[in-house]
N, C-alpha and C positions, 0 to 999 in steps of 0.2 A: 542474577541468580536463576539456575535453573528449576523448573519444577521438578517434586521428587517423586513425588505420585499421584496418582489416579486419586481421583474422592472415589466417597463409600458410595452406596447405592441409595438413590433417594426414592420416594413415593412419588408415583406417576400415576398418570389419568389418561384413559383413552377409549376411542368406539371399539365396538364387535369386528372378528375379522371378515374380508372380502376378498372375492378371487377373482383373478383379471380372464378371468375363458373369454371374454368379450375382446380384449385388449393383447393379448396376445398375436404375435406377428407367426402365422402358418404357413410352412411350404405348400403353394398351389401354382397348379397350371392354366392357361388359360387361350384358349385358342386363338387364331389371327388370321384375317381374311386375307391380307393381302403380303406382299415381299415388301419389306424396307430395299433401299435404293443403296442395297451394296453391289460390288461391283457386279459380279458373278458369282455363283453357290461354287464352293471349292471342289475341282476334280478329288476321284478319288484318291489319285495319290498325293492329295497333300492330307488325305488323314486315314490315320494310322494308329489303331487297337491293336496289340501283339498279344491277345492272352489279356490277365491280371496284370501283366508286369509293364506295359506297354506306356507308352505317351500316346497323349491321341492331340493331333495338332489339326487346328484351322485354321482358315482366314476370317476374322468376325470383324467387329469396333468395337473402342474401347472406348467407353465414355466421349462417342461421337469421332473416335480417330480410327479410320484402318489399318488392322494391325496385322501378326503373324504371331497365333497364339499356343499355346501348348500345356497341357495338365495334368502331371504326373497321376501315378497310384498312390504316390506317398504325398500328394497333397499340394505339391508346389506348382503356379499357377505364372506361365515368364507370357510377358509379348512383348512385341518390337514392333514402333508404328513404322506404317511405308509412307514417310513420306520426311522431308529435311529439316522436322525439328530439331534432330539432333540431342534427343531424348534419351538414345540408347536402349537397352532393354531392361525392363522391369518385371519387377516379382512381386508376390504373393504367398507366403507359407501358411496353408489352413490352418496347421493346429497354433501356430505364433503369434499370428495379426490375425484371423478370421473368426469373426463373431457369428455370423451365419446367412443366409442367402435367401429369397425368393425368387418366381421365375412367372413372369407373365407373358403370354405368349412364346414370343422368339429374343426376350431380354431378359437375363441375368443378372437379379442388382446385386452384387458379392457385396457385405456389411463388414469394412474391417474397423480393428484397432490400431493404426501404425505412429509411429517413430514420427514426432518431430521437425526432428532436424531432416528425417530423407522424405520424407511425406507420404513415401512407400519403400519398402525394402527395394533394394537389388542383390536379392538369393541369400539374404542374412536370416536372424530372428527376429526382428524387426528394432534390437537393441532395448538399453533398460533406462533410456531419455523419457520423457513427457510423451502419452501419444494421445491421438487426435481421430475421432470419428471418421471415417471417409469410405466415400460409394465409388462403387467401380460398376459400371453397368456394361455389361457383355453383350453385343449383340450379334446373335446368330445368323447364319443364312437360310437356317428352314426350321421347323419345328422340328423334324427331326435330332438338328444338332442337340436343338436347346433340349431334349431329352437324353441326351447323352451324355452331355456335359454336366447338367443338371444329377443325373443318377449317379457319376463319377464323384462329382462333390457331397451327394448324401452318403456315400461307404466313405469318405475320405473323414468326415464327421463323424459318423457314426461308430468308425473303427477307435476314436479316439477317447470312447468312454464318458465321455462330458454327460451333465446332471442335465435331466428334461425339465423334472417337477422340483422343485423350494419350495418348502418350508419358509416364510421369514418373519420373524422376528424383532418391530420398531421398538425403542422404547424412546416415544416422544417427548420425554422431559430428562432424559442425562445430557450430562455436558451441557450444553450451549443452546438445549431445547430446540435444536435445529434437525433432528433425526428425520422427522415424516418429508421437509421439504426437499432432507437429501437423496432420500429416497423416489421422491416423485424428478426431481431433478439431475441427478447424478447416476441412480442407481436403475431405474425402470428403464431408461429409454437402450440402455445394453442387455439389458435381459429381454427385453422385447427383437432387440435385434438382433439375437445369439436364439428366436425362436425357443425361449426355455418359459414355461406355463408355469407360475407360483400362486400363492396363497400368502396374504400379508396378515400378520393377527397385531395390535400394539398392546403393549402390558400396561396393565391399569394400577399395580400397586406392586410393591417389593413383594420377591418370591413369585410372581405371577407368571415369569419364566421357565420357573421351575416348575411351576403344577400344570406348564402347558405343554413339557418333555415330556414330564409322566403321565400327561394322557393319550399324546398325540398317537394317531394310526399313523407309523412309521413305515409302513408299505405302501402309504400314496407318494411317498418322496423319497425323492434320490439324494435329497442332503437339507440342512438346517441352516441358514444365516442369521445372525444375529445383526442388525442395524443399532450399534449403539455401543457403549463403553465395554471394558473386561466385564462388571460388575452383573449384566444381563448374558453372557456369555456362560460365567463359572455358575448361574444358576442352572444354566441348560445343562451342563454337566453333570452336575447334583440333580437334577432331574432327571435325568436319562439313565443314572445307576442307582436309583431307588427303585426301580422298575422291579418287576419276576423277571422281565425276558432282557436283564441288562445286559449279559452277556454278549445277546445280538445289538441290541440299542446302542453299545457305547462303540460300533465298528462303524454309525451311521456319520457321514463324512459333516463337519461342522466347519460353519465359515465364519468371519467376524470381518465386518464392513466398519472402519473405525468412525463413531461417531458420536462421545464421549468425551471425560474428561482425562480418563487414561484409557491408551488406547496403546499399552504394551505388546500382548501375543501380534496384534496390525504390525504394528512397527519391527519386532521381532521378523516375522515373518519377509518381509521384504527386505528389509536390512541383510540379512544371512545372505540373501540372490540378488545381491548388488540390484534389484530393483527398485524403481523410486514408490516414496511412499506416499499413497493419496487412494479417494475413496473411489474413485473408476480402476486406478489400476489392479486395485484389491478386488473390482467386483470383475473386470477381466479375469483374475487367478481362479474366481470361482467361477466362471461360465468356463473356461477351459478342462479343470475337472483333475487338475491333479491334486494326489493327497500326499501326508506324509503322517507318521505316529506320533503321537504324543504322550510323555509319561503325565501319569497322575497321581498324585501324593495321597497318601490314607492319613490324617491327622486323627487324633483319638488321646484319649482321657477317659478309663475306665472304658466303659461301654461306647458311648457318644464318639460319634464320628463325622467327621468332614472331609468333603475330599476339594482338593487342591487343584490345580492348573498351572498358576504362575507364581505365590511368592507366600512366603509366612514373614514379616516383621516385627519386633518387640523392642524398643529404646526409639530415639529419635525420630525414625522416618516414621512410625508406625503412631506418635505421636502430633507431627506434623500433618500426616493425614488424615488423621480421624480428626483432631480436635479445631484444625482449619473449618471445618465444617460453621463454627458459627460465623466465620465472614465468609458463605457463601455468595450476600450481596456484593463481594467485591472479586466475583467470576474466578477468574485463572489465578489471579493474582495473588487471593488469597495464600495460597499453597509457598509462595516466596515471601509474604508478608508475615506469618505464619512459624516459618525456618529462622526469618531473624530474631524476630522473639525470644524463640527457643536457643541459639545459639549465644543470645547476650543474658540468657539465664536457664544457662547449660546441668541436663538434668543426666544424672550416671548413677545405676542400677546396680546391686548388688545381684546375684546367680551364679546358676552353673548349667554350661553346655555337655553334653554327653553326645559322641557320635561314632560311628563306622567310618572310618576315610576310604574313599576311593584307592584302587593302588599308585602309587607312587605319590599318595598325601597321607602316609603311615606316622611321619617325622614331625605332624601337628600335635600340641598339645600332649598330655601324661596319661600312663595309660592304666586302667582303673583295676588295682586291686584285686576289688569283691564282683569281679564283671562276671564270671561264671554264673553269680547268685542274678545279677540283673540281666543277661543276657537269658534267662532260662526263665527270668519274670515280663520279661517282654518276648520271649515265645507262646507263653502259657496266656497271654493277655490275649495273642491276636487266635490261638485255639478256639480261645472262648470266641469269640466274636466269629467260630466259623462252624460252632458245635449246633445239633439243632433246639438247644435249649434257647441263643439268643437268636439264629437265623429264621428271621422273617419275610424273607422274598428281599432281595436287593443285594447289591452289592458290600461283601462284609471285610473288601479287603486283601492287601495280600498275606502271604503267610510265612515269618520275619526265620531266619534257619543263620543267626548268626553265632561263630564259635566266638565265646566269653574273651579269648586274647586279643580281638579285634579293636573292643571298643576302648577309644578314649575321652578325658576330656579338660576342660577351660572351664579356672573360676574368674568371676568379674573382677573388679567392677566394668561394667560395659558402659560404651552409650551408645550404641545399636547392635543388635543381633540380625541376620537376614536371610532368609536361604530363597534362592531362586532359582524356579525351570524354566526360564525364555532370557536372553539378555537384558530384553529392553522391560521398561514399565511403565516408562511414557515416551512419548515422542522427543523427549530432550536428555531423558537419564538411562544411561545405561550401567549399571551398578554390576552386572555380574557378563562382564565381556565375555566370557569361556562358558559358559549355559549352551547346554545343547537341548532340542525337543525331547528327543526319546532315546539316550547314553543311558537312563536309568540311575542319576543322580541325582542330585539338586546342591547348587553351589552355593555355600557359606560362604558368608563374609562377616565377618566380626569389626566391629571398630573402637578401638580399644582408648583408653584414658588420652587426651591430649590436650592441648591446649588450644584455644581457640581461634588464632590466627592458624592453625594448621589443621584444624577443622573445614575453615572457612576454605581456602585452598583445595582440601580435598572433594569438598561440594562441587566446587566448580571442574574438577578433572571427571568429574562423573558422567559429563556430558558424551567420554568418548572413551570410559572405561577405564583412564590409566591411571586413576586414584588404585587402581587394587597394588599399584609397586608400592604404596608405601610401608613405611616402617610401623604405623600406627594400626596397619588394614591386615587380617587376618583372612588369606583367601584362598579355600583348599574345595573340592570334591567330596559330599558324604554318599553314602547307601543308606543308612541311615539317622536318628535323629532323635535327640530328645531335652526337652529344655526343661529347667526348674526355675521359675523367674521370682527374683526379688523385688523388694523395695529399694525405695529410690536412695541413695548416700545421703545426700545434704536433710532428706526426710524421711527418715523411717517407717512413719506412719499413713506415707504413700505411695501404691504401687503403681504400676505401667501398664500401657493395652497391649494386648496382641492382635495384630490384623493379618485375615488374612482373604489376600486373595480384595483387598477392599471391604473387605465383612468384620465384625468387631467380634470375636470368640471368646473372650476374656477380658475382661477390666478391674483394677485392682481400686483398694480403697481410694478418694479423693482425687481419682480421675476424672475424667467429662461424661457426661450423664452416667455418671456409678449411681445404681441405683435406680434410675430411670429406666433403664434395658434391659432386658432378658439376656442375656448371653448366655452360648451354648455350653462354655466350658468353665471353670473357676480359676479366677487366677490363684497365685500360687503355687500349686498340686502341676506334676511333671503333666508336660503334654509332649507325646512322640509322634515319630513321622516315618514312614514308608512308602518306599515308592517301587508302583508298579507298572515295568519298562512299558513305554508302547501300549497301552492299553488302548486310548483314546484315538481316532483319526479326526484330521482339517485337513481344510482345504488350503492347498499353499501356493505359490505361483508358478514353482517346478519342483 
């Protein structure tokens, strides 16, 4: 059985932050008395500057072999040794495989990341297989070269926008408690060699992510990493639009190093770029420095608001997750130990779904009546929340303009409701195959009365999305969203969680800690959703 999601957020313990200025790997120079023992300094005309747009070619070594070297403006680095190994010519592409470089004297140690199977490119991208630390050390025939070449490689760098300073973010007790040593072991020794200067802080209790967004001077860094599950992730985002200046805040590029129990937006991420998914190749995507937008959901209930990232759940899986919590002594496992339970005393909710469909998902569900009267109560709701009677500095939201013959909806009984913005939500379930980052939806999946050998069945297609063909799986496109949720069929006098995001917003009577929790929202009473396109940036791997 596959696991279906991520646990909640636990309480964590940890020291004050520390910043590696000591331990940082800096471009320097360093003078040399004397010639290494190449052959001869290469005539002039075997090198050749034309301009900006030029190759400039030598003869150097290459990790001790003589070669015939050359290195474009646009960053690709070929040589060909002289001599019968029969080696061929090889490459280098900076922005693809190149972490980053130092230069002492008249040697160039180039730091990459490559492929595998070639153990360096030959003029590829270095491919989306397994890759593997590896030094290429240049050697020059004068200082002068190594200044040349050396200056070619910092614009070829620097052209390509990549993050100096991190932000990051451990939280040494999610998942597997193994965060700080993946950090010191997986994550530091690439950031050290892609020369990028961070600041490491670990979170000591729930929410301590979030009150470290909303303080952080976000002008000493070029981006935010998270080391650790969703659950430390969606509090940085909740922290970064509670801010006055969220506006600017939530443009600030955001990374997630998976290191967790769910470890969704990671797997999301690399899965879509047929790249493989693992915690170096994720810390590659962020020392390279590309981003992409990410929508963010407004969830609200009267006033009260949350914002979203990756998922709302309510029936099954939302139950499975949260309430697994008390066999956390039995790690991973719980979460499938958990599912059986639940499925050999299968629990189905009574409600009602209200939503907007995407176009061409108009032909789900019926289409409401009195929507003029609710359509014009869920614009007058989100007003408020942007009038300056309730606006207190933060983010209030977006502001909902839909015509009343748009909406429609689905009564239960259910036994799960789901709406998600990333495909994946762990490493093994992908529940909403068609989830895009920033389309400005969020994909519904409803799963409707059935019997439980065909339940069972659909668990397990889940691992690769193709549960959504069934007959029982409701799976369409909204713009918007709104749930009413009931009690349970076989119990009427008990209701359901809502999670979202890994966070418990709502629990209804003679659920798991009802009553022990604060929760933000009530169960029962409609809770809606909007989402606003592209708000957010991460860091992705292209």
């Amino acid at each position: 059985m596959l696991h279906l999601l991520r646990c909640s957020l636990i309480f964590i313990f940890t020291p004050p932050c520390y910043l590696n200025l000591q331990e940082c790997s800096l471009l320097y120079l360093k003078g040399s008395a004397a010639q290494l023992p190449l052959a001869q300094p290469s005539p002039p005309s075997l090198i050749r500057s034309v301009g900006m747009a030029g190759e400039m070619e030598e003869r150097i070594r290459v990790n001790g072999f003589l070669s015939e070297a050359s290195l474009s403006t646009g960053g690709e680095l070929r040589w060909r040794q002289n001599d019968d190994s029969g080696g061929g010519e090889r490459s280098l592409i900076v922005e693809s495989e190149v972490l980053g470089f130092s230069v002492e004297g008249r040697e160039i140690s180039v730091r990459a990341f490559v492929n595998e199977m070639k153990g360096f490119s030959c003029g590829g991208s270095g491919g989306f297989g397994k890759r593997l630390r590896k030094d290429f050390v240049l050697e020059m025939p004068t200082e002068v070269a190594a200044e040349r070449w050396t200056n070619r490689l910092t614009d070829c760098i620097n052209s390509l926008g990549r993050p100096k300073r991190l932000f990051i973010i451990v939280n040494p007790y999610g998942g597997k408690k193994c965060a700080r040593k993946i950090f010191h072991t997986e994550i530091k020794p690439l950031l050290v060699a892609a020369n990028i200067i961070y600041t490491v802080q670990e979170t000591k209790y729930q929410l301590h992510a979030q009150e470290i967004a909303y303080k952080l001077d976000l002008l000493k860094y070029d981006g935010i990493v998270c080391v650790s599950g969703d659950g430390v992730l969606v509090e940085v985002f909740n922290g970064l639009l509670k801010r006055e200046d969220w506006d600017t805040a939530i443009k600030v590029p955001i990374g997630i190093l998976p290191a967790g129990t769910g470890n969704g937006l990671a797997k999301s991420l690399s899965d879509v770029v047929g790249e493989m998914y693992s915690i170096q190749h994720a810390t590659f995507a962020i020392v390279r420095g590309h981003k992409r937008p990410l929508d963010v959901t407004t969830i609200m209930q009267g006033e009260t608001k949350f914002f979203s990232i990756l998922m709302l759940t309510w029936g099954l899986i939302a139950d499975v997750d949260i309430e697994s919590e008390k066999y956390r002594w039995m790690g991973r496992t719980r979460i499938d130990f958990h599912c059986f339970l639940r499925m050999m005393n299968l629990r189905k909710y009574h409600g009602r779904v209200e939503f907007v469909p995407a176009p061409g998902h108009e032909f789900y569900g019926e289409k409401i009546n009195d929507g003029g009267s609710y359509a014009a109560s869920m614009n007058s709701s989100n007003s408020r929340h942007n009038s300056s009677e309730v606006l207190q500095g933060g983010y209030q939201g977006p502001t909902a303009c839909f015509d009343h013959s748009e909406w429609r909806f689905l009564e239960g009984p259910f036994i799960s409701v789901s709406l998600f913005n990333v495909p994946w939500v762990g490493e093994d379930a992908k529940p909403a195959p068609e989830a895009k980052f920033s389309d400005g939806f969020l994909d519904l999946a409803i799963l409707k009365d059935c019997s439980k050998a065909a339940l069972i069945s659909l668990l397990l297609k889940m691992s690769d999305g193709s549960h959504v063909k069934s007959p029982y799986v409701v799976y369409l496109k909204v713009k918007a969203f709104r749930l009413v949720p009931g009690n349970r069929v076989e119990n009427p006098k008990k209701g359901g969680i809502i999670d979202v995001d890994g966070e418990v917003i709502a629990r209804g009577e003679g659920t798991y800690m009802h009553g022990k929790e604060r929760d933000l929202m009530v169960y029962g009473s409609p809770i809606q959703l909007i989402v606003d396109q592209g708000l957010a940036t991460i860091f992705t791997p292209i």
